[in-house]
N, C-alpha and C positions, 0 to 999 in steps of 0.2 A: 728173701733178701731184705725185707722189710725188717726183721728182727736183728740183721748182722745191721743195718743204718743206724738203730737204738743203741743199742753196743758200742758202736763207733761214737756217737753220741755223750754217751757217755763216759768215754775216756776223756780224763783228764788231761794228761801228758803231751803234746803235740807229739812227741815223738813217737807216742804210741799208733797218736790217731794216722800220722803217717805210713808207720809200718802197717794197721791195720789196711789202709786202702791198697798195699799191696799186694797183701794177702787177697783180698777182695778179688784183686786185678788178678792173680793165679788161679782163685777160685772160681771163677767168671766163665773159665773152658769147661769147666763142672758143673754150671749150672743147673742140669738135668737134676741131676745124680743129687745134688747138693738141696734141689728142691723136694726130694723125699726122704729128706732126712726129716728126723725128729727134732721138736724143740730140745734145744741145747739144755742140759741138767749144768750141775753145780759145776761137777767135775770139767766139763765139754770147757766151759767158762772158766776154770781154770786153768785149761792146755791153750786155748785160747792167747789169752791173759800172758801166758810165761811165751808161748811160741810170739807176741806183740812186742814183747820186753824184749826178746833175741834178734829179733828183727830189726829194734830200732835201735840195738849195738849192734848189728851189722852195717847198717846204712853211715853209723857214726865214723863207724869202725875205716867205713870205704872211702867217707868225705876226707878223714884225717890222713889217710894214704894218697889220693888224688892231692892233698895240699904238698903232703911232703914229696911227694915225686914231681912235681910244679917246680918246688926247690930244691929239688937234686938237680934237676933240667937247668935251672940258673945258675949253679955253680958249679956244673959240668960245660955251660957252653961258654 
C-alpha cells in the first residue's frame, strides 16, 4: 500500500489524485490479494495511469450531470 501512496503522490492532476483514491477505496476489499502482488512494472503504471484518466472523466462526467439535472428540476418545477 505504501507504494500505491508514492504513486498517488506523485500525480499531478487533482483530478487524478482524486480518481486514484478511488480506485484505492475499490481496492481496499482486495487488499489481501493486492498484497501479493508484485511491484508494478512500466506497463502496470501505465494501465494504472489511463484507468486514473477514465476515472476522473467519469467523476467529471457525473458532477456535470448532477448539475444539469439540478436545472432541469428548476425548470420543470
Amino acid at each position: 500500500m505504501a507504494t500505491a501512496m508514492r504513486a498517488r503522490d506523485a500525480l499531478m492532476d487533482p483530478g487524478h489524485r482524486k480518481a486514484f483514491d478511488k480506485v484505492v477505496e475499490a481496492w481496499s476489499g482486495e487488499l489481501g490479494a493486492m498484497s501479493y502482488a508484485e511491484t508494478m512494472k512500466m506497463l502496470d503504471l501505465m494501465l494504472l495511469v489511463a484507468t486514473l484518466d477514465n476515472r476522473s472523466e467519469i467523476e467529471e462526467l457525473r458532477d456535470t450531470v448532477q448539475r444539469l439535472d439540478r436545472r432541469l428540476d428548476k425548470l420543470v418545477a
